[in-house]
C-alpha angles and dihedrals in degrees: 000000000000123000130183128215138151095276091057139282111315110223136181113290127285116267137171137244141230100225124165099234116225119222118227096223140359122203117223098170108110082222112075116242123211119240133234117219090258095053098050112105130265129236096174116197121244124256090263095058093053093056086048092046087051094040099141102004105171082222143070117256133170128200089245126181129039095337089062090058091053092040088054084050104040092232135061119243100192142020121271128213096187144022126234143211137193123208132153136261101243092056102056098104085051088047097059094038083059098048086041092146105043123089097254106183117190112228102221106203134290076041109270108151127233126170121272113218126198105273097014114135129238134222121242090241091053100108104159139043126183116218135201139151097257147320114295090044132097121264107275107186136338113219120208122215121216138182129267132192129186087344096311131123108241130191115239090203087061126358099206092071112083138155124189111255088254092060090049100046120081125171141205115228084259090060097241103146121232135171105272101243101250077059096049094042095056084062093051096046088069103089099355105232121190082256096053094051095048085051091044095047089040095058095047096036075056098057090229112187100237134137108285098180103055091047089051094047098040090053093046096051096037097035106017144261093274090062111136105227097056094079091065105032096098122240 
């Protein structure tokens, strides 16, 4: 059951889910090999212990990626090998301050990681930045990082597409945040992956209550008007 009021859209509560997590790389050599950062494995948090890591954030932050669209559905349809979350921009420099003891390492692109101290600026082509406790420790989460203007979420990938911070903001009847799933989906409309179909079919064949007409408006505008997904988005 989905209800809508000034602070977001109200879903069914958080719950966790039993996912078989995919290593990014295995050695088979006898020899050990040393491993670069990226190639070090992922033991991403739940959903749960993301809410507890961003308790009192002076910021704004929202569960992004395929665990929104779970979240949106109250069930996972596939397994997950990471955890995302979105910030802004322009609260990068609050954000680290927040997360001032954990290991933050900024992926340059093409995605070659390099440690992220406290005070340290970022560059405006910095998007994503992988998290951990420390390190000796797995991967825990990777925060990526959007535009705003006036208030306003906008898109970097186009910056005529924007949606007020309440449109984009759904909840679960616990409060955790998480990107509404028209939102989510225009990421995912970018290069279309197995996983991001099987998210994409799952929302629709759900009957998820999202905005159908600014999907279908921001992918026509960012990605064009033959993009594959348009002819089934309802209007």
């Amino acid at each position: 059951m989905r209800s809508s009021g000034s602070r977001g859209t109200v879903f069914a509560p958080s719950r966790e889910y039993n996912v078989a997590l995919t290593p990014l790389s295995t050695a088979t050599s006898e020899t050990p090999v040393p491993m670069n950062e990226q190639q070090k494995p992922w033991r991403p948090l739940t959903v749960d212990e993301i809410s507890d890591t961003f308790a009192g954030a002076p910021f704004p932050w929202w569960i992004a990626g395929g665990h929104a669209i779970a979240l949106a559905l109250g069930q996972a349809v596939r397994p997950h090998a990471d955890i995302d979350v979105l910030i802004l921009r322009r609260d990068y420099r609050r954000t680290r301050e927040f997360l001032a003891t954990w290991d933050c390492w900024v992926a340059d692109p093409p995605g070659v990681l390099r440690p992220w101290p406290v005070g340290q600026p970022l560059d405006s082509a910095v998007h994503d930045i992988w998290c951990r406790l420390d390190p000796n420790d797995d991967w825990k989460f990777q925060m990526m990082l959007d535009e705003s203007v006036n208030g306003m979420w906008m898109s970097r990938r186009n910056h005529a597409i924007t949606a007020s911070i309440n449109d984009m903001t759904w909840k679960t009847r616990t409060g955790i945040r998480f990107l509404a799933p028209h939102i989510q989906l225009f990421y995912k409309a970018k290069t279309i992956r197995e996983k991001d179909q099987r998210d994409f079919d799952a929302v629709l064949d759900a009957g998820v209550a999202m905005d159908g007409a600014w999907l279908r408006n921001a992918i026509s505008l960012t990605y064009g008007a033959q993009h594959p997904w348009l002819a089934r988005i309802p209007r």
